[in-house]
C-alpha positions as CSV (number, residue, x, y, z in Angstrom):
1,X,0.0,0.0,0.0
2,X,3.0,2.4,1.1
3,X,4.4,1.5,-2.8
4,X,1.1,2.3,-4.5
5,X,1.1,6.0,-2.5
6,X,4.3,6.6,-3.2
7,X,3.9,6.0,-7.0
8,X,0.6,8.1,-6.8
9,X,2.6,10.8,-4.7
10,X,5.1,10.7,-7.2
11,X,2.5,10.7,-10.6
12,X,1.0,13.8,-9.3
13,X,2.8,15.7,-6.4
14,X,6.0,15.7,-6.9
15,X,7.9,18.3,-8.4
16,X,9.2,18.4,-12.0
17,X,10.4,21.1,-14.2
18,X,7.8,23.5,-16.2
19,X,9.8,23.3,-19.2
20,X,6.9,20.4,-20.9
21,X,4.3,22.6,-20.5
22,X,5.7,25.5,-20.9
23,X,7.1,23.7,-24.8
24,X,3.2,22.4,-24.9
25,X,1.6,25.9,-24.7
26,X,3.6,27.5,-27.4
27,X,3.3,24.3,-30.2
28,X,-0.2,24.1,-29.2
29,X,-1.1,27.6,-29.5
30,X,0.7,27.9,-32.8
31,X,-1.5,24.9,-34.0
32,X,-4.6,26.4,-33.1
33,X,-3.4,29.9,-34.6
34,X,-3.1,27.9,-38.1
35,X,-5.5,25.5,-37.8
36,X,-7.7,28.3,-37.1
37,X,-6.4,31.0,-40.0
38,X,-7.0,27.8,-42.3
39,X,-10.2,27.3,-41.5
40,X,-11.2,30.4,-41.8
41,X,-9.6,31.0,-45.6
42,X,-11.3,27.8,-47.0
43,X,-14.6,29.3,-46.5
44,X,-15.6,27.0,-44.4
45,X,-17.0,29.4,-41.6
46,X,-19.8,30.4,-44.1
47,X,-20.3,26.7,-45.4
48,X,-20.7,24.9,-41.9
49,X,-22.2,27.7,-39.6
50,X,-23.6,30.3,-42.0
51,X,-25.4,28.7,-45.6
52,X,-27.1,26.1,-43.3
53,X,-30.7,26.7,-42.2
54,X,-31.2,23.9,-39.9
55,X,-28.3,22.5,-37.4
56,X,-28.2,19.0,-35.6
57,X,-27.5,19.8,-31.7
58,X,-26.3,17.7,-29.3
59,X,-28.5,15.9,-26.6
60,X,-28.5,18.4,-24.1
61,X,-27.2,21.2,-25.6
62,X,-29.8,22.1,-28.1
63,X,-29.1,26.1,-26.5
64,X,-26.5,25.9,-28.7
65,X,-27.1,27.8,-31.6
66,X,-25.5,29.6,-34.5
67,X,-25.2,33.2,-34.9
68,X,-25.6,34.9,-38.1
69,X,-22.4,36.4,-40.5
70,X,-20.9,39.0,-37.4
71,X,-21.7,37.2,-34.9
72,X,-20.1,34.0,-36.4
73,X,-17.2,36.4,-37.5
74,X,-16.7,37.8,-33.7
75,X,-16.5,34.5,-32.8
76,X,-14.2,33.1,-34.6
77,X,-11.9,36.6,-34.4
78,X,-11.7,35.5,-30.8
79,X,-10.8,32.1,-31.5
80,X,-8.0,33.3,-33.8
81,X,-6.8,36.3,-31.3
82,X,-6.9,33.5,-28.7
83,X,-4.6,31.5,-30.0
84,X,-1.8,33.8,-30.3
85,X,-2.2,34.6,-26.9
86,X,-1.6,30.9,-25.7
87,X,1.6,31.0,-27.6
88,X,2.5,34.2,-26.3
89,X,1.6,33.5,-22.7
90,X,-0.4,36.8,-22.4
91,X,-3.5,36.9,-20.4
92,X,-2.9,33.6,-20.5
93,X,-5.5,31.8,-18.1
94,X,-8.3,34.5,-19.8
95,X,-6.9,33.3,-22.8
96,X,-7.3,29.5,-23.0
97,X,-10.8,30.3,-21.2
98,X,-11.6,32.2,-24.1
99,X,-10.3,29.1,-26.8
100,X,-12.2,26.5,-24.8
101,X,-15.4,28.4,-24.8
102,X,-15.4,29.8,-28.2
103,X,-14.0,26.3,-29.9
104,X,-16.0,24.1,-28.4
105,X,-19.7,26.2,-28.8
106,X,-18.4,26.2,-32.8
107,X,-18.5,22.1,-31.9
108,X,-22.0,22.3,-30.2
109,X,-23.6,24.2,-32.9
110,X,-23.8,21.3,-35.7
111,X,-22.8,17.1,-34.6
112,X,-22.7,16.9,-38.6
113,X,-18.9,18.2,-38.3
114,X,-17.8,15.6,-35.0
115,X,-14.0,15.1,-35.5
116,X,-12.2,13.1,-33.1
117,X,-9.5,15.7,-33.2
118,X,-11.8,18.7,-32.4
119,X,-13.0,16.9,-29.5
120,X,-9.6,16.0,-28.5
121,X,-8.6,20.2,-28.8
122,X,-11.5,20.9,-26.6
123,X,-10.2,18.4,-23.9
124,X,-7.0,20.0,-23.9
125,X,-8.1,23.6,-24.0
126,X,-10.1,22.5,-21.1
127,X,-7.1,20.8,-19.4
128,X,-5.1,24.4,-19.8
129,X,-7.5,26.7,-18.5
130,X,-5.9,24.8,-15.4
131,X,-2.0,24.6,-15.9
132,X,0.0,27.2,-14.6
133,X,1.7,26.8,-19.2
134,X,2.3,30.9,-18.4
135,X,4.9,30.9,-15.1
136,X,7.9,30.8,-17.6
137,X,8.9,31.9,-21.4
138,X,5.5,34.2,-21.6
139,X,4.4,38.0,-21.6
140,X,2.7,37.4,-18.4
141,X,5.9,36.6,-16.7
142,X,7.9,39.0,-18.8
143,X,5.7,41.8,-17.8
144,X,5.4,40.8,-13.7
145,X,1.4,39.8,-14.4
146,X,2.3,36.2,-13.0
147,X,5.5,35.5,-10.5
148,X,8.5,33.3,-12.5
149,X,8.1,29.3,-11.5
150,X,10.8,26.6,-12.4
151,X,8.8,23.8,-10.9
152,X,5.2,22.5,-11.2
153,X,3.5,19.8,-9.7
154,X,3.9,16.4,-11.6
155,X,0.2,15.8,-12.5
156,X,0.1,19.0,-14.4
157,X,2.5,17.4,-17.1
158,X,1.0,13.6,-16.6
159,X,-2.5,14.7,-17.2
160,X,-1.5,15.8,-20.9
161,X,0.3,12.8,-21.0
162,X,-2.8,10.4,-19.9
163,X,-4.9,12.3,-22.3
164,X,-2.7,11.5,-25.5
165,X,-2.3,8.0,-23.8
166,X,-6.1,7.6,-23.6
167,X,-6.8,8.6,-27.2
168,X,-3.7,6.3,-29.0
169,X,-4.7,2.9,-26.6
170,X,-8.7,3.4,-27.2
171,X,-8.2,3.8,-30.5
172,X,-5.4,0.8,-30.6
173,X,-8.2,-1.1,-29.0
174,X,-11.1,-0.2,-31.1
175,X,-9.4,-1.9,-34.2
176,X,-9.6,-5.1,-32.5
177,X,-12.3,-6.0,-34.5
178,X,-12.7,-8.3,-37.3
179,X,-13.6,-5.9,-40.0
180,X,-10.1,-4.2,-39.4
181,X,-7.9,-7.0,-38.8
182,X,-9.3,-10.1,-40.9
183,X,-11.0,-8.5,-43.9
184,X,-8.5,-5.2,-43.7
185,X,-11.6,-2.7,-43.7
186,X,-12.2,0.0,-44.6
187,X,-8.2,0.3,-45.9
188,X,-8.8,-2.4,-48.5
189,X,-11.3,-0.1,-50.4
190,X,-9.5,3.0,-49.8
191,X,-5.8,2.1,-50.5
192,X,-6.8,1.3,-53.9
193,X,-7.5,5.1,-54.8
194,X,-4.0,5.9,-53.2
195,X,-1.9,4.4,-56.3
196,X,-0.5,8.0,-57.7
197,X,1.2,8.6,-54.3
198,X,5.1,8.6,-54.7
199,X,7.1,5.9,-54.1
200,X,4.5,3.5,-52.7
201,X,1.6,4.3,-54.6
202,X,2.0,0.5,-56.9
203,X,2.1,-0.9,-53.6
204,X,-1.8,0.2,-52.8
205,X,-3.3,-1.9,-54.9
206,X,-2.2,-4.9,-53.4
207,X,-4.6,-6.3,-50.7
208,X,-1.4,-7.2,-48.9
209,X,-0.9,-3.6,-48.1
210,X,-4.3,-3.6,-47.2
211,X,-3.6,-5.7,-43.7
212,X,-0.2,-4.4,-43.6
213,X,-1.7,-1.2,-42.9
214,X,-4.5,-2.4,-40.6
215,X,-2.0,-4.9,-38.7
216,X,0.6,-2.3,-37.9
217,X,-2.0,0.7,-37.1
218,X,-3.6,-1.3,-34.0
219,X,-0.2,-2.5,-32.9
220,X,1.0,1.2,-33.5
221,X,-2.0,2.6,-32.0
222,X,-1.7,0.3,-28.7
223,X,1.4,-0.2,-28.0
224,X,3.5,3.6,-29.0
225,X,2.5,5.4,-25.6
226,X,4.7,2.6,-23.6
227,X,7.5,3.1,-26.5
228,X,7.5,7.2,-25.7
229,X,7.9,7.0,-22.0
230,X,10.6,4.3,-22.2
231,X,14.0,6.7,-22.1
232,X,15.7,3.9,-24.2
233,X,13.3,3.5,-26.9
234,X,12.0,7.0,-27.5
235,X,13.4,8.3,-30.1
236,X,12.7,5.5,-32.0
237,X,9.1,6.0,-31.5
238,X,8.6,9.3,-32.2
239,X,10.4,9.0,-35.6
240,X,7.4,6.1,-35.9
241,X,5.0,8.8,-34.9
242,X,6.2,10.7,-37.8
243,X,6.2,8.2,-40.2
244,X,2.1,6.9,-38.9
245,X,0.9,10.5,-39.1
246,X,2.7,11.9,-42.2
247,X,1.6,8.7,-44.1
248,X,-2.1,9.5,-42.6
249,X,-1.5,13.3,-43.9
250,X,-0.6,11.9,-47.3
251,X,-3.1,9.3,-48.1
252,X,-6.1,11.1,-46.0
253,X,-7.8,14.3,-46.0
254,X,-8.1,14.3,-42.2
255,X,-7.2,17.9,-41.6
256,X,-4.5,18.7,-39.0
257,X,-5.1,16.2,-36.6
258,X,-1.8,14.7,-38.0
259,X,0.1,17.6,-37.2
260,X,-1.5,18.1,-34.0
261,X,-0.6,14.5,-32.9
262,X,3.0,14.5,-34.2
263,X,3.8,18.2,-32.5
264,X,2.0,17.3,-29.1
265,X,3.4,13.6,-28.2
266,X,6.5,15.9,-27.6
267,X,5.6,16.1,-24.1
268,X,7.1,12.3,-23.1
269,X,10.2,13.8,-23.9
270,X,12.7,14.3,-21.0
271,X,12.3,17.9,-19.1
272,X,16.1,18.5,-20.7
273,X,14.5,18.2,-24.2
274,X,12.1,20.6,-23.6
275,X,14.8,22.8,-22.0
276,X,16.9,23.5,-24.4
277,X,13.9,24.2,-27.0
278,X,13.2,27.4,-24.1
279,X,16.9,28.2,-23.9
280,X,16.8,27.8,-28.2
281,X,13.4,30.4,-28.1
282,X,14.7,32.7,-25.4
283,X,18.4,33.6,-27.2
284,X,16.4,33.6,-30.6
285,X,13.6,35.5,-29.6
286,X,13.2,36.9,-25.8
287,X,15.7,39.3,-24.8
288,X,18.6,37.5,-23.8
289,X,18.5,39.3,-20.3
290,X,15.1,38.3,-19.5
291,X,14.1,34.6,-17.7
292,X,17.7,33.0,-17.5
293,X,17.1,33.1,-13.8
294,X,18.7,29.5,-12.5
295,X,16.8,29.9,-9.1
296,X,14.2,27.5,-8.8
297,X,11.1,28.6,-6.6
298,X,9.2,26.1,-5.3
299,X,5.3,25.4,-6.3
300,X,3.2,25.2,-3.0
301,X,1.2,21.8,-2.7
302,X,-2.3,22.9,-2.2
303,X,-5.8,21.2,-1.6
304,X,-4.5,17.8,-2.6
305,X,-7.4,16.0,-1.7
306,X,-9.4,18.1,-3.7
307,X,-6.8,17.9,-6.7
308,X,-6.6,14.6,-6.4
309,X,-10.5,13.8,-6.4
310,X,-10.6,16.2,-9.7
311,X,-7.9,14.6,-11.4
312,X,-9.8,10.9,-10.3
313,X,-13.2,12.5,-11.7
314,X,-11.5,13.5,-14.8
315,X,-9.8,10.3,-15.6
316,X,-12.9,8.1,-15.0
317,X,-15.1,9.9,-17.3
318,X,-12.1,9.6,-20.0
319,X,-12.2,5.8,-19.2
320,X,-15.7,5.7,-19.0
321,X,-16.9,7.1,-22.5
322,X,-14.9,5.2,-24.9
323,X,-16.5,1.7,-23.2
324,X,-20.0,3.0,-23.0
325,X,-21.1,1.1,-26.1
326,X,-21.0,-1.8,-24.2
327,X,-24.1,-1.1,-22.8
328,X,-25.9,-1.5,-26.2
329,X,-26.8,-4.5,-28.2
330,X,-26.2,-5.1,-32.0
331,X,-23.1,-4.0,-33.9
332,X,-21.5,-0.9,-33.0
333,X,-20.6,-0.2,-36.8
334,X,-24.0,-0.7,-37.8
335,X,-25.7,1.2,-34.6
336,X,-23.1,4.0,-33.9
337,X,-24.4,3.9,-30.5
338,X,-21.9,5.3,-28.3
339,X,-19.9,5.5,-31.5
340,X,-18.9,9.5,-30.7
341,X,-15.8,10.1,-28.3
342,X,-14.4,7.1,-28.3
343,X,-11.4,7.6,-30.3
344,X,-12.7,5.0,-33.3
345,X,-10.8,7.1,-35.9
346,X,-11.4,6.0,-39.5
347,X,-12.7,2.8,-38.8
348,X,-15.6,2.5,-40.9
349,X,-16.9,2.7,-44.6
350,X,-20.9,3.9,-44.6
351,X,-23.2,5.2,-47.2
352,X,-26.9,5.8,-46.7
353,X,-29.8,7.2,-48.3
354,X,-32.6,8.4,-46.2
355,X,-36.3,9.7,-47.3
356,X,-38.9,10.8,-44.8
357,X,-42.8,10.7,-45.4
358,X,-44.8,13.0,-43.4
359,X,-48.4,11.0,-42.9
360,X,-52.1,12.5,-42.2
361,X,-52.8,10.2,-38.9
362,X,-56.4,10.3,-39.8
363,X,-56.7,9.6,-43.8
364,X,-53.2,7.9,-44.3
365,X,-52.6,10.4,-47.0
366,X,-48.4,11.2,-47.0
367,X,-46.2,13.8,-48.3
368,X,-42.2,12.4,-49.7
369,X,-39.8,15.4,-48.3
370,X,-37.4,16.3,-50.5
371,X,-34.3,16.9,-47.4
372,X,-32.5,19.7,-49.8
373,X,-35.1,22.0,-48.7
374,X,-33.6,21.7,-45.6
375,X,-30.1,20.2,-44.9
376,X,-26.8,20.6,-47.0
377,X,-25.6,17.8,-48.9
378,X,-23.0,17.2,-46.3
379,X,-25.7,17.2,-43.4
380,X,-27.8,14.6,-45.8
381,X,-24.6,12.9,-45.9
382,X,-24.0,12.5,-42.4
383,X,-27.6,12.1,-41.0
384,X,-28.5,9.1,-43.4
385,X,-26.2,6.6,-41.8
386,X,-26.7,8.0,-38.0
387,X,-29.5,7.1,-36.0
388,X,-29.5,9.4,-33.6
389,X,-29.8,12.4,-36.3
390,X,-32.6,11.0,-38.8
391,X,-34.6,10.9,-35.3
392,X,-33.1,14.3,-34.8
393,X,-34.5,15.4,-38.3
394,X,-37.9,13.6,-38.2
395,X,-38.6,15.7,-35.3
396,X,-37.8,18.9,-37.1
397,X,-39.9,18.1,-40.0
398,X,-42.6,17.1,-36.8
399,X,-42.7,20.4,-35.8
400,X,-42.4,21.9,-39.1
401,X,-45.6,20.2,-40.3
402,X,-47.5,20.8,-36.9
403,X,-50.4,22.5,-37.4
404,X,-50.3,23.2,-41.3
405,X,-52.2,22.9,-44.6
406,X,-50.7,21.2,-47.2
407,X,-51.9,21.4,-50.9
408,X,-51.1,18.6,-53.2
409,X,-50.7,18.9,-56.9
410,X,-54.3,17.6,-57.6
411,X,-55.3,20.4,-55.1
412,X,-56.3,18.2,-52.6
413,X,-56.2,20.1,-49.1
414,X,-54.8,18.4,-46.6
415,X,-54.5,19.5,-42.9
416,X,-52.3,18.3,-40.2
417,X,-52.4,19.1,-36.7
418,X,-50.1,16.3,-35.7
419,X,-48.4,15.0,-38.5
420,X,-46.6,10.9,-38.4
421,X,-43.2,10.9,-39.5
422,X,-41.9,7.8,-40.7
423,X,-39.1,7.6,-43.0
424,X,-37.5,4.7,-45.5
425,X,-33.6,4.5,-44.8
426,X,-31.4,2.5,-46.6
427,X,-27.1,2.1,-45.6
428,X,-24.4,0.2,-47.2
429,X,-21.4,-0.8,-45.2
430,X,-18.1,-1.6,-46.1
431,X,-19.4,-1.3,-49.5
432,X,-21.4,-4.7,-48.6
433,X,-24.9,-3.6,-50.5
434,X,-27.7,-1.7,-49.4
435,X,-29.7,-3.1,-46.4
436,X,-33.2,-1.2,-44.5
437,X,-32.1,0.2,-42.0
438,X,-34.5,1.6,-39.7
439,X,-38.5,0.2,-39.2
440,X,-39.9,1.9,-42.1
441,X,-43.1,1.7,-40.1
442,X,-42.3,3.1,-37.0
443,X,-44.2,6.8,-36.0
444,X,-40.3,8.8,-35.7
445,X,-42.6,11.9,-34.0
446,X,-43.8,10.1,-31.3
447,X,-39.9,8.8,-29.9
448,X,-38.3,11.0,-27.5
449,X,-34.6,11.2,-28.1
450,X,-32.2,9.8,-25.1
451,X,-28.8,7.6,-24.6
452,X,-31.8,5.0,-24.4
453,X,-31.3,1.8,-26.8
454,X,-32.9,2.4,-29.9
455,X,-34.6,-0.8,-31.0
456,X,-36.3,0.7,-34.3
457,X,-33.1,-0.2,-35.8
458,X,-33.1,-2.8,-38.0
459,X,-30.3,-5.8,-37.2
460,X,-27.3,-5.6,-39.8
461,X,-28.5,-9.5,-41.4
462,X,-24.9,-10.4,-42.8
C-alpha cells in the first residue's frame, strides 16, 4: 500500500520542471493559430455555420445555436486572437478560457462536423485553463502579471500525458475488430485510390498492403505510448509517430489532426528536451536578459485532496466514455451507439440514403420530403447513416408540419395538426450492399430522443 502512495505521490505531487508545459503551450497555440487561420480562408465558416438553415444539436445542448455572419465572425476573431495569446503567454488563463469556450460552442452548434480531433482540442483547451503553461517563457511573466516558476507539480504534465495516452490505446483497442484485422476494412477499399502517391503508390493496390496497414495501425496505435515514456526507446518511437501521421496526412484528407498528434506527443520527452527548446526560443527570440534566472522557486502543494479527487473525476469519465457502447446491443458499426468520443478514428466505410414521409394520422394520406429544402448535402450525408440524427430530423420536420395545410398537386387540401413521420432509410457498409435500416413503419414523431437503446433499428442480417 506504502508502494502504491508513493507511485501516486510521485505521478502527481512531486515536483518536475515547467519546461513540458511551458514547450506544450507555445506548439499548441501555434497549432490552433493555423489551424484556425486555415479554416477560416477555406470558407468554411460560411459553409458549416452560415449557408445552413437547420443545425443537428447535441442531446442536451440544443441552447447551442448559431449566430448569423458577425456574430459567427466575432466568434471566430476571438478564436483566432486567442490562439496567439496561448503561444505568447499573455493573459494567459483568460486566454485558454476564451479558446475552450469559443472552440468548443463552434462544436456544439452542428454534430454533422464531429471530429475526433476537435474533440480532443477541446479536452486540452479545457485541461489548460488549469495549468500554470504561463509561469515561464510568456508576456505574463515578462511583464510581472504572473510570478516566474521553475517547478510544477507532476500531474500538471502527466494529465497531458494520460490524455494523449487515452486517445492512441482506445483507438489501438477499437481496431480489435474483425472488419479491421481479418477483412482489412475500410483500408482495402481506400488504398486502392491511393496508387498515384510517390514511391508506394504501386504498392496500394495490393490487398497485402491492405492488412499491412490495418495490422501495424492497431499495434502502433496500442502499444507507442509505452515506447515514448521508455528513455531507451523513444526516439525510435517518435520518428514512428512521424512516419504513422505523415503517411495519414498523405493518403487522407483528415485535416491537421496529423500535425497536432506528431507536434503534441513531444511532451514524453525528458524535461532536458524541452529545455533546451526554451533556452533555443529565449536567445532567438526573448531578450537574452530576461528569464535566464537558474533559481528555482518552489510550487506550494495545495488542496490535494481536492486535486486529487478532480484529477480521479477527470480520468474516470475519460475511461468511462470510450467503453460506454458496451451497454448496447447489436453492432457498434452498424448502430453507432456510443460510436462519438471514443477515439474510433477511420474505422468505418458507410453510405446511406434516407427519405422521410410525413403522414395524415387520420386519412393515411403522405407527403415524400425532399431533405435539400432543408439540410446541406453534407448534413444529408451524415444524417443518413446516423441514428440518432434521422430521429433528430424527423422531429424537425414534426414540428415543421404541426399544425399546417398542405396542398397537393391535384389540389387536394390536406391538414395536419399532428403529423406521423416515418421515414425509409437505406445504408451500405463496407461497401457490402444496401440493407433497411431503420422500421420503415415506426411513427419517428412520437420517440423521444435519449442515450436509451434504440430498437427501431433494423439488425445488420450479414
Amino acid at each position: 500500500m506504502m508502494e502504491i502512495k508513493r507511485w501516486l505521490h510521485k505521478l502527481t505531487f512531486s515536483e518536475k520542471s515547467i519546461a513540458p508545459l511551458i514547450v506544450f503551450r507555445i506548439l499548441f497555440g501555434i497549432m490552433m493559430f493555423f489551424s484556425t487561420l486555415r479554416f477560416i480562408l477555406k470558407g468554411w465558416v460560411y459553409d458549416l455555420y452560415i449557408e445552413p438553415t437547420y443545425f443537428f444539436s447535441y442531446l442536451g445542448f440544443d441552447w447551442v445555436k448559431p449566430f448569423d455572419l458577425y456574430g459567427t465572425s466575432l466568434l471566430f476573431g476571438l478564436l483566432l486572437l486567442s490562439t496567439i495569446f496561448i503561444a505568447l503567454g499573455l493573459f494567459y488563463r483568460i486566454s485558454a478560457i476564451v479558446f475552450f469556450i469559443c472552440f468548443t460552442y463552434i462544436e456544439l452548434i452542428d454534430k454533422t462536423n464531429y471530429l475526433n480531433h476537435y474533440y480532443f482540442i477541446s479536452l486540452i483547451a479545457f485541461l489548460l485553463m488549469f495549468l500554470p503553461a504561463n509561469k515561464e517563457c510568456s508576456l505574463d511573466a515578462y511583464f510581472g502579471f504572473t510570478a516566474k516558476q521553475k517547478k510544477v507539480q507532476a500531474w500538471t504534465i502527466n494529465i497531458l500525458k494520460f490524455q494523449m495516452g487515452v486517445v492512441y490505446v482506445f483507438a489501438g483497442i477499437s481496431k480489435l475488430n474483425y472488419a479491421w484485422l481479418f477483412e482489412a476494412q475500410p483500408l482495402r477499399n481506400w488504398l486502392k485510390h491511393q496508387t498515384d502517391l510517390p514511391i508506394i503508390g504501386e504498392l496500394m493496390q495490393y490487398e497485402f498492403t491492405a492488412y499491412l496497414f490495418s495490422w501495424g495501425g492497431a499495434l502502433f496505435d496500442l502499444f507507442i505510448v509505452f515506447v515514448l515514456i521508455n528513455n531507451r526507446f523513444r526516439v525510435y518511437g517518435y520518428a514512428l509517430v512521424i512516419l504513422f501521421h505523415g503517411l495519414t496526412a498523405a493518403m487522407f484528407p483528415i485535416g491537421v489532426f496529423p500535425y497536432v498528434m506528431i507536434v503534441s506527443t513531444l511532451i514524453f520527452f525528458s524535461p532536458n528536451f524541452h529545455e533546451n527548446i526554451i533556452a533555443w526560443i529565449q536567445r532567438r527570440i526573448v531578450n537574452k536578459s530576461q528569464n535566464t534566472s537558474k533559481s528555482e522557486i518552489k510550487t506550494p502543494v495545495k488542496n490535494k485532496r481536492v486535486t486529487g479527487a478532480l484529477l480521479g473525476i477527470y480520468i474516470f469519465i475519460q475511461l468511462l466514455l470510450p467503453v460506454r457502447y458496451l451497454a448496447y446491443p447489436g453492432d457498434l458499426f452498424w448502430t453507432e451507439q456510443g460510436y462519438r468520443f471514443s477515439w474510433r478514428v477511420m474505422l468505418i466505410e458507410k453510405a446511406g440514403y434516407a427519405q422521410f414521409f410525413i403522414h395524415h394520422p387520420e386519412n393515411g394520406m403522405k407527403k415524400r420530403i425532399d431533405n435539400k429544402e432543408y439540410l446541406t448535402p453534407q448534413q444529408e450525408k451524415m444524417m443518413s447513416t446516423q441514428p440518432d440524427m434521422i430521429l433528430q430530423f424527423a422531429h424537425h420536420l414534426r414540428d415543421e408540419y404541426s399544425d399546417t395545410l398542405i396542398i397537393e398537386p391535384n389540389g387536394a387540401e390536406i391538414k395536419i395538426k399532428e403529423p406521423k413521420v416515418t421515414a425509409e432509410v437505406y445504408v451500405s457498409l463496407f461497401n457490402k450492399g444496401s440493407r433497411l435500416f431503420i422500421d420503415p413503419e415506426v411513427n419517428l414523431s412520437k420517440i423521444d430522443r435519449g442515450f436509451h437503446h434504440k430498437d427501431w433499428i433494423l439488425r445488420n442480417e450479414k
